[in-house]
C-alpha positions in Angstrom: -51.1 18.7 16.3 -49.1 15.8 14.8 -48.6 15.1 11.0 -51.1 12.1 11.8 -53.3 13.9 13.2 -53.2 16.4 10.6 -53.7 13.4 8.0 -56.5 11.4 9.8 -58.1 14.8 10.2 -58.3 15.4 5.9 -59.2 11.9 5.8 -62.3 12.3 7.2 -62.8 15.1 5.4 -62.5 13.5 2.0 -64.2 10.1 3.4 -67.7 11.8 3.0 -68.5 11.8 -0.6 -70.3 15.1 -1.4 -67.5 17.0 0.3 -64.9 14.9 -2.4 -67.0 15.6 -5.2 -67.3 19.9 -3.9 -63.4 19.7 -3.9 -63.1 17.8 -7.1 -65.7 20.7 -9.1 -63.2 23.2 -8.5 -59.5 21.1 -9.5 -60.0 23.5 -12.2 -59.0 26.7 -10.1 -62.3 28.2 -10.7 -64.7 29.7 -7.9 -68.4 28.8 -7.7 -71.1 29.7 -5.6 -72.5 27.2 -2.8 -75.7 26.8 -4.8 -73.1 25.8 -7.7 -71.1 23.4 -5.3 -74.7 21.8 -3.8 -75.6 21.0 -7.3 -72.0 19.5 -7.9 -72.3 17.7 -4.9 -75.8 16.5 -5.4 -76.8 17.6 -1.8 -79.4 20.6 -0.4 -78.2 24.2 -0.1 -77.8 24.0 3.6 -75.9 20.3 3.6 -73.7 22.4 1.5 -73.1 25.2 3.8 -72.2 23.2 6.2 -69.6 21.2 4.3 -67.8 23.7 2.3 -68.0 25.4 6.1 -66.0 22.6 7.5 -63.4 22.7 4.5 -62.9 26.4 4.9 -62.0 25.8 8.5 -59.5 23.0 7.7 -57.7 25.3 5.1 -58.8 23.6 2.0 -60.7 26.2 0.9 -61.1 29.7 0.9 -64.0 32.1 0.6 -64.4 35.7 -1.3 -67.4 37.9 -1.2 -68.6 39.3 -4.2 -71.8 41.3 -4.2 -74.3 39.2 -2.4 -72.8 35.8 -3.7 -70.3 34.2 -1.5 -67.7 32.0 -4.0 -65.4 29.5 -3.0 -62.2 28.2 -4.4 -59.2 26.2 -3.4 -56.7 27.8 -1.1 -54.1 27.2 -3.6 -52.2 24.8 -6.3 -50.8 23.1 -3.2 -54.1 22.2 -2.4 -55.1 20.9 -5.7 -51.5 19.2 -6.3 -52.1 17.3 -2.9 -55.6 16.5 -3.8 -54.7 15.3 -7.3 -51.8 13.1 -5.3 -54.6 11.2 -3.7 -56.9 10.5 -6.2 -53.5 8.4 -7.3 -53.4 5.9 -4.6 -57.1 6.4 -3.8 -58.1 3.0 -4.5 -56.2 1.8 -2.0 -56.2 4.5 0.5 -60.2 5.6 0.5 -62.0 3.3 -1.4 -65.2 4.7 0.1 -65.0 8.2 -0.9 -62.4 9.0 -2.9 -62.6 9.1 -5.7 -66.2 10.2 -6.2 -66.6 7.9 -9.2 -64.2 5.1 -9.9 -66.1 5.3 -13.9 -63.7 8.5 -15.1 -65.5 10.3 -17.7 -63.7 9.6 -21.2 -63.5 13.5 -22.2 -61.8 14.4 -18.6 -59.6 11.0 -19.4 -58.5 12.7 -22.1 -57.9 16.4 -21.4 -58.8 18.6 -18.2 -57.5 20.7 -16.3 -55.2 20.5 -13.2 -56.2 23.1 -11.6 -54.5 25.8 -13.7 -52.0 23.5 -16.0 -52.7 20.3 -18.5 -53.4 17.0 -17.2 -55.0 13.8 -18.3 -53.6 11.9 -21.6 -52.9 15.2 -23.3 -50.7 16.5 -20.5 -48.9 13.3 -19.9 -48.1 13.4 -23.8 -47.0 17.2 -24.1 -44.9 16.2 -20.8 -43.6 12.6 -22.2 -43.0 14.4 -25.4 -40.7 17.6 -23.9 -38.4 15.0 -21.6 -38.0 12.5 -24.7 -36.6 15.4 -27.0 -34.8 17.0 -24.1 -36.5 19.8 -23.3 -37.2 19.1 -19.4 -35.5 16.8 -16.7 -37.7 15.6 -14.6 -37.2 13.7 -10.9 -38.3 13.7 -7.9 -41.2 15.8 -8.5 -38.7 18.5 -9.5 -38.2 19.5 -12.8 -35.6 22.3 -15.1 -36.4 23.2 -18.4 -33.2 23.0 -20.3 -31.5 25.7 -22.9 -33.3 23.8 -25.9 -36.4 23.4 -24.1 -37.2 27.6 -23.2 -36.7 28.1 -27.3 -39.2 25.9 -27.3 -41.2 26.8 -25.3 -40.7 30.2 -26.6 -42.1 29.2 -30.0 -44.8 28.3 -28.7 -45.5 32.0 -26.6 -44.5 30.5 -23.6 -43.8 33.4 -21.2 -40.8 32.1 -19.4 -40.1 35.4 -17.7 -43.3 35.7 -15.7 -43.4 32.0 -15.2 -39.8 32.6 -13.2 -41.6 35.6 -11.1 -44.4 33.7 -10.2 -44.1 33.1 -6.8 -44.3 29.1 -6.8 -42.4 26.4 -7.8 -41.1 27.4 -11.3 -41.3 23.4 -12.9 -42.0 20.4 -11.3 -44.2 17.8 -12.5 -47.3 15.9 -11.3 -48.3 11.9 -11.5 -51.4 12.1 -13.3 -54.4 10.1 -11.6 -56.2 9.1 -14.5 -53.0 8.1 -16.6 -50.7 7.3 -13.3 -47.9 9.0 -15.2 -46.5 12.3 -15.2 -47.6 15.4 -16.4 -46.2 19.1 -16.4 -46.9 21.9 -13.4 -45.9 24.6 -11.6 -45.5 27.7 -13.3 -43.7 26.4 -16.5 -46.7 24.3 -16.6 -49.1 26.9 -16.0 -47.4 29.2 -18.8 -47.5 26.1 -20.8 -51.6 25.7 -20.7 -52.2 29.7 -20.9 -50.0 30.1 -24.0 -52.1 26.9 -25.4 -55.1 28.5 -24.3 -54.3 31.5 -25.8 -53.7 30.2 -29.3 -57.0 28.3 -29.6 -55.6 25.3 -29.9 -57.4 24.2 -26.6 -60.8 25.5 -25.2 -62.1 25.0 -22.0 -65.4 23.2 -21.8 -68.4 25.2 -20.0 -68.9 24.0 -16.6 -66.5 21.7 -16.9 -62.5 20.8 -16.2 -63.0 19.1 -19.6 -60.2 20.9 -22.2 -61.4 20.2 -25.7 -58.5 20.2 -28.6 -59.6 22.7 -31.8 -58.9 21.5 -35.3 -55.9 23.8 -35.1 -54.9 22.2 -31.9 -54.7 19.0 -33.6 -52.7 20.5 -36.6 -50.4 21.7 -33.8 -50.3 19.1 -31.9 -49.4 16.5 -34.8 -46.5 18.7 -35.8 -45.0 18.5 -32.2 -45.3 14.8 -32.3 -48.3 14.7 -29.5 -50.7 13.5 -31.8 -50.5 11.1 -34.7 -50.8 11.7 -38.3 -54.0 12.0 -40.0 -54.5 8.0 -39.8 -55.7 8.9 -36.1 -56.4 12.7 -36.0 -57.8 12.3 -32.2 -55.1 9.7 -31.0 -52.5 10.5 -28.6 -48.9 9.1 -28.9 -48.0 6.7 -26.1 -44.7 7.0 -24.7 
């Protein structure tokens, strides 16, 4: 099959709207049942089946068995990267379908998940943040932490040496499709939203990609120059 084939074929796929939104529930990396996904999707069980059937078969997703639930997830953070990529030029490329909802919600503006690293404005920041103090380089796609930036990232419990054995693209970064600006991934970035995680100073939201910054995030976060003083507590820096 030819490349445009290949490309007309996942067009189609993400041209029906309750298929994009199945693939957007799970950007996060998490699994969920088909009853889940239906109510995602806002379609019946079986409209569902047949859907997440159809992106099994085309190698977006993949399904595991667990007891008598069936749960699916993306194939991988290839998947999600290249799904993330076009939500960027959606509006001109599916206007139909893709995104689901041109209205983003403010909270998943702010701070989600990319399927297992930091995207929306607090990603872009941390990222924006780490190249204008010269702790990455970033082009192409491709990025290299620098001397200066794995101390800092080891202050911050950044696990450098299992992000390195991850079998992946160590760094690289992402345009983000809310902010249309870059944001750290691969397994620096990864590492990055763990050791975060980790430290409570972000909590994932329940059911939702939504990443909510703690009161000791913000502290955090205002030392490292992410956030502004405590005129604007909640306000991210622009670049």
């Amino acid at each position: 099959m030819h490349d445009t084939d290949i490309l007309a074929d996942v067009g189609r796929l993400l041209g029906e709207p309750a298929r994009a939104r199945i693939l957007t529930a799970l950007l996060d990396g998490r699994a969920f049942t088909g009853k889940e996904l239906a109510y995602f999707a806002g379609v019946t069980a079986a409209t569902a089946s047949a859907h997440l059937a159809r992106l099994v078969a085309a190698e977006l997703l993949v399904v595991e068995k667990q007891g008598r639930f069936n749960y699916y997830r993306l194939k991988s953070g290839d998947v999600a990267r290249a799904l993330e990529g076009l939500m960027t030029v959606a509006p001109m490329a599916t206007p139909a379908g893709w995104p689901p909802s041109h209205r983003v919600d403010p909270a998943l503006r702010a701070a989600r998940l990319c399927y297992d690293h930091i995207a929306g404005r607090l990603g872009v920041s941390l990222c924006e943040m780490m190249v204008r103090r010269g702790y990455l380089v970033l082009a192409d796609g491709s990025g290299e932490v620098t001397d200066a930036g794995a101390r800092f990232l080891a202050r911050l419990g950044v696990d450098l040496d299992r992000a390195a054995r991850a079998k992946r693209r160590y760094c690289r970064s992402c345009i983000d499709w809310t902010e249309r600006r870059r944001h750290l991934s691969g397994a620096v970035g990864a590492a990055l939203a763990d050791a975060f995680l980790e430290h409570g100073w972000i909590a994932r939201n329940r059911d939702s990609r939504v990443l909510s910054v703690t009161p000791a995030g913000r502290e955090k976060l205002t030392e490292l120059g992410v956030l502004e003083p405590s005129t604007a507590p909640r306000a991210l820096r622009s670049a």
